[in-house]
N, C-alpha and C positions, 0 to 999 in steps of 0.2 A: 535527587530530584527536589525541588523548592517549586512553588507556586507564591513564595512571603508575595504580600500586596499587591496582586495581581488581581482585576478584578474580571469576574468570570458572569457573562448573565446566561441563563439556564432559561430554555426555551422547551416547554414538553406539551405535544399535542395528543390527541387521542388514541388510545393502545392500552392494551393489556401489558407492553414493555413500559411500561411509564413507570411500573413496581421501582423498576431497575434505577430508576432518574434519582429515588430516594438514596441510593446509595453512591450515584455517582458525585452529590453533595458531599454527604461525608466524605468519603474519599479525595475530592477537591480542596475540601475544609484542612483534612487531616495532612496536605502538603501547602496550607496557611493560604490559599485565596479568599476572596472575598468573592462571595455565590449570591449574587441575588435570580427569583426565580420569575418567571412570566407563563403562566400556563393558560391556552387555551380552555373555550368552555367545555369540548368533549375531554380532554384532559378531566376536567373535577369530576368525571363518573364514576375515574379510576383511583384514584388519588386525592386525596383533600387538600387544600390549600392550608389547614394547620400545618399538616405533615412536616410539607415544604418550609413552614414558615420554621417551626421548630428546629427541624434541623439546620437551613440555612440562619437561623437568627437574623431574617431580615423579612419585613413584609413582602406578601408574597400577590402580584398583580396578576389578575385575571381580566378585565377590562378593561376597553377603551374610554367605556364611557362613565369610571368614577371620576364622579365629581369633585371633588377633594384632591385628590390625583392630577387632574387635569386643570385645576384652577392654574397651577405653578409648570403646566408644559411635560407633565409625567413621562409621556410615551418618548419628548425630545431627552429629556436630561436623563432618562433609560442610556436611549440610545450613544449618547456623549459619554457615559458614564464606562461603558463595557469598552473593554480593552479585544475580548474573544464573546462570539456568541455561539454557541453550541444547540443543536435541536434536535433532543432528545427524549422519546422516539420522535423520528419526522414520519407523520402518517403520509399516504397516497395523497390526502387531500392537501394537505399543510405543503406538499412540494407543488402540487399542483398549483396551489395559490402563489407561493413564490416566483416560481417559474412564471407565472402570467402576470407579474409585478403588482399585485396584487394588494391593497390596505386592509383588508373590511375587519380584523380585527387587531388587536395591541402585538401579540406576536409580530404578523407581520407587516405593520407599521412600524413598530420598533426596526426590522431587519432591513425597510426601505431606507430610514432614516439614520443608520448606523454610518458610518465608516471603519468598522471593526470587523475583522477577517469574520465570516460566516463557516460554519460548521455543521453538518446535519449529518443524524446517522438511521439511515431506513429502519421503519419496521413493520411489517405488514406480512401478509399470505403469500407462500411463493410465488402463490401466480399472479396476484396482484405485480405483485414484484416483476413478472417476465413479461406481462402487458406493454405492448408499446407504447401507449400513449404513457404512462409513468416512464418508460426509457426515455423516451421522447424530454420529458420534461428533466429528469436525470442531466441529459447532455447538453438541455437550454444552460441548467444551473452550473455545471461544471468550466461552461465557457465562458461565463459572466464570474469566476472566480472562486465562486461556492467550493469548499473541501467536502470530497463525500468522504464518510468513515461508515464502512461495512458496505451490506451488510454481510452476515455470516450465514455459513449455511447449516441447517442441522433440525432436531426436534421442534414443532411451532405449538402453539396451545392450540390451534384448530386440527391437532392432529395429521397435519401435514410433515412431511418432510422436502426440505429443499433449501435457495436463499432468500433469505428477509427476517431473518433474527438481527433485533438490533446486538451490538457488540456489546461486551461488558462491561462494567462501568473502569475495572482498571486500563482496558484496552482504547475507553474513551479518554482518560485522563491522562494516557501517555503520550496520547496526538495532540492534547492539549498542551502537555511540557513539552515535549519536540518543539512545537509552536514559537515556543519561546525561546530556542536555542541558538548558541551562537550561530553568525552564519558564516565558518571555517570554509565553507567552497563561492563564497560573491564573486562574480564576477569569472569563475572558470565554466569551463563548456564540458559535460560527463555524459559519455554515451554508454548504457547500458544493458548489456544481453542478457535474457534472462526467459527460464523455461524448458522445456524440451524442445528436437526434433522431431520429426516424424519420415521415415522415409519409407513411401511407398513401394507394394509390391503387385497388385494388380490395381483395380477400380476401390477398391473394398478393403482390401488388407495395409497393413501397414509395420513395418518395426518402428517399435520408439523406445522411449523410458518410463520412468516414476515419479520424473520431474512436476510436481503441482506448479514452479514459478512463483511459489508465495517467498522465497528469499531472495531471488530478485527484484521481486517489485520494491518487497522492504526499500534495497540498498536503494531504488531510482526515488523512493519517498523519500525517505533519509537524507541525498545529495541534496534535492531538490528543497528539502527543510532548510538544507545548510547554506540556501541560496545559491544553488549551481544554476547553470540551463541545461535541462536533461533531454537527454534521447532515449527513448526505453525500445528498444529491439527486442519485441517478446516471440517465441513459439507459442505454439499452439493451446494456450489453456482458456480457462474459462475464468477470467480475474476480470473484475473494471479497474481503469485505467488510476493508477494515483493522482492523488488532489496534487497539482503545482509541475504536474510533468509538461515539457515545452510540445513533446511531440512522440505521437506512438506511432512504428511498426511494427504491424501482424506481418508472419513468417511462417512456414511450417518445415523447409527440408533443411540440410546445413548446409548446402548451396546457399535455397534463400537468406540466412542469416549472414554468410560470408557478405552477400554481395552489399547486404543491409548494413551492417556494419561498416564498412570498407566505405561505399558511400557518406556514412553518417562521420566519420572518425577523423579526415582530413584537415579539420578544425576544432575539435577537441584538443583539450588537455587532458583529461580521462579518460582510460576505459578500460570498464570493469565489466568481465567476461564471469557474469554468476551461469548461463547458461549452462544446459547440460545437452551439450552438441553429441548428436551422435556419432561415433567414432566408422563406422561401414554403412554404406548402402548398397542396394541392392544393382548388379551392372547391367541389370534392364528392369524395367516395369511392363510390365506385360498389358495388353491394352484390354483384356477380357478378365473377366474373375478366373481365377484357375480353379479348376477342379480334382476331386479326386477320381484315383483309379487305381477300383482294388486294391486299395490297401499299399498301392506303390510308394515309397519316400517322396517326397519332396527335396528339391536339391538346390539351392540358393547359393548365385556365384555372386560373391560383395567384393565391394572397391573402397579403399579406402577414402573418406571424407577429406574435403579441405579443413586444416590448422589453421584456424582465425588467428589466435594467439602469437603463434609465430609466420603466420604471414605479415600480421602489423610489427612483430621486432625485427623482421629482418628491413624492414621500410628506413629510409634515411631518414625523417623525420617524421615522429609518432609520436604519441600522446604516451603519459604514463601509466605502465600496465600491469592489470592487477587481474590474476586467474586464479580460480578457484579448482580446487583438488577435491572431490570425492571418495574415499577409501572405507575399503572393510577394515584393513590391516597394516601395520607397516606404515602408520598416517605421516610421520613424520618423515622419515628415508625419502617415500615416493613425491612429496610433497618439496622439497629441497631439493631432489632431482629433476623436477618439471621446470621447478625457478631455474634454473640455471639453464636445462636445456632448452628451456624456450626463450630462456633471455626476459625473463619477465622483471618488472620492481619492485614486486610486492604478489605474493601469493595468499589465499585464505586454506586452508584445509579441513576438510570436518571428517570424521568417522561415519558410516551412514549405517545404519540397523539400529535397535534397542535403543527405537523411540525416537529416535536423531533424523535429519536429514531430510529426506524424502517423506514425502506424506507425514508430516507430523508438524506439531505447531513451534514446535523448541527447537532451539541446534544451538550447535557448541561450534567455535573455531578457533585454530593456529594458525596464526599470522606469522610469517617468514619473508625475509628479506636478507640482501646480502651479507649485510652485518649485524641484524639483531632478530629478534623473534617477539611475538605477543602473545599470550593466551587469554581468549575471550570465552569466561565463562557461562555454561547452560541457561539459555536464558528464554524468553520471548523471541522470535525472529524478525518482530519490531523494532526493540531494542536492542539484541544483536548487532541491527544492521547501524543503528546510529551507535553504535559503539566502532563497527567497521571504518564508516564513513571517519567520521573522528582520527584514526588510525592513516588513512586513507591522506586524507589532509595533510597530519601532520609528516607524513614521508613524501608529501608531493613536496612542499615546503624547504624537507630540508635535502632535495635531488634537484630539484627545479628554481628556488628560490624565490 
């Protein structure tokens, strides 16, 4: 990863995450950008603007109105100067001002005046965070182009648990290099499944899986880095949408996904089935909650699911297709058997337990194809996926031309 002579302005508003911003400098430093910082006034409560200035070794703006600053057009030749702007932490208020195109101070005048990709990664109370009116303002910014990064969910300093932890600073700085990557898919069309099913059993109940969908969404971020136009066809989770996706559908049985897919796929050149379809469902759904009685079993008659997979290979013309494999055991065998019998171009495969896979933030994959194999080592499911993607590319390339 390189950042050489890339120049990065660094945007931090008011938060107890703004700790965070100091080290996301370093870390932008230590893969050789050029970091200069703009912090709003509740920012300096938390943070001092020496901090910033020491470690980015560049003076560090807090106002609009220095003078000195402003004699030679500070806020415009900011704005010209950033290649990426990143806003970190983005408080409720800070999106809130964006969203409403807002000036009233150097931040976001700088962001009005840019033409540089914007970036902002939340940080705030979960429940600030599930408020609609910040959704609201979320999806004004996301459709005027804004990249959201996070946020994350977990431990908060008010003692809360939920989402609205800003992401970390290396998780900031890899959105940051994706950014700058080549774009190995311009100009192709990649539809993406990605998630679990869910298949009903009465009003209430339901079978599914363990599926979070955080390494699909990866792979639809990742195309979409690499300049694709993405269709992200997700199940049922609880994820926001990736920065640079063309178009999302929600799904939840593998019906709905079959038809969703199938739909979206006609004019692809792509698709990448990361979903985790469920394999049975149940051959009636009962229209009332079932109950027990006495202790009697329960007895569930399943029908086998439609094969997305090889319903799109056995199509006369189909887009190039890439399924992924799930295994306790046996990764490889079972994984070079599904390529073949499904007809697929490209398979990924991962091991899922001991920290892999499912509910975890790492995973590991084997990439199999007719005639060769990859192995993508333990990584981030970030990076993973643009390792995939990359992979992904270069076999559409050399099948498709």
């Amino acid at each position: 990863m390189s950042l050489a002579q890339r120049r990065i302005l660094l945007g931090v508003s008011g938060g107890i995450a703004a700790y965070k911003s100091c080290e996301l400098v370093r870390r932008l430093r230590d893969l050789g950008a050029e970091v200069r910082v703009v912090m709003t006034e509740g920012a300096t409560h938390f943070v001092s603007a020496t901090t910033f200035q020491a470690l980015s070794g560049q003076p560090v703006r807090t106002s609009l109105w220095d003078a000195e600053a402003e004699a030679a057009m500070g806020h415009i030749e900011l704005a010209r100067w950033a290649e990426r702007i990143i806003i970190a932490p983005a408080s409720a208020d800070l999106l809130a001002r964006l969203a409403h195109g807002m000036a009233n101070d150097l931040l976001t005048t700088v962001c009005l005046a840019s033409a540089a990709p914007v970036y902002v990664a939340p940080a705030m109370n979960q429940q600030m965070w599930a408020h609609p009116a910040v959704q609201a303002n979320i999806d004004t910014l996301r459709q005027r182009g804004v990249h959201l990064l996070g946020p994350a969910s977990g431990d908060q300093a008010c003692g809360d648990i939920g989402s609205g932890r800003m992401l970390e600073p290396l998780e900031l700085r890899e959105a940051i290099v994706a950014s700058f990557g080549k774009p190995v898919l311009r100009g192709l069309k990649v539809v993406v499944s990605a998630g679990p099913t869910y298949e009903d059993i009465d009003p209430v109940r339901f079978i599914g899986n363990r599926s979070s969908g955080r390494m699909g969404f990866a792979v639809a971020e990742a195309a979409a880095q690499a300049g694709a136009e993405v269709t992200l066809v997700a199940g049922p989770v609880s994820l926001a949408t990736p920065p640079g996706i063309a178009r999302r559908v929600d799904v939840r049985s593998a019906v709905q996904m079959r038809d969703a897919v199938l739909a979206a796929t006609p004019q692809a050149d792509i698709y990448i089935g990361a979903a985790a379809v469920g394999d049975y469902r149940p051959a009636e759904v009962a229209d009332h909650k079932l109950k027990k009685h006495d202790g009697a079993a329960l007895e569930l008659h399943l029908t086998e699911n439609p094969d997305i997979l090889a319903t799109l290979a056995a199509q006369t013309v189909r887009p190039f297709l890439v399924g992924f494999a799930a295994e306790t055991h046996d990764v490889a065998r079972y994984a070079r058997d599904k390529l073949q019998r499904k007809g697929l171009d490209m398979i990924a495969a991962n091991q899922v337990g001991s920290g892999l896979g499912f509910e975890a933030d790492d995973n590991a994959l084997n990439l199999y194809w007719a005639d060769g194999a990859a192995e993508l080592a333990r990584t981030s499911k970030t990076e993973l996926a643009r390792q995939l993607v990359t992979q992904v590319a270069e076999r559409y390339r050399a099948v498709r031309g």
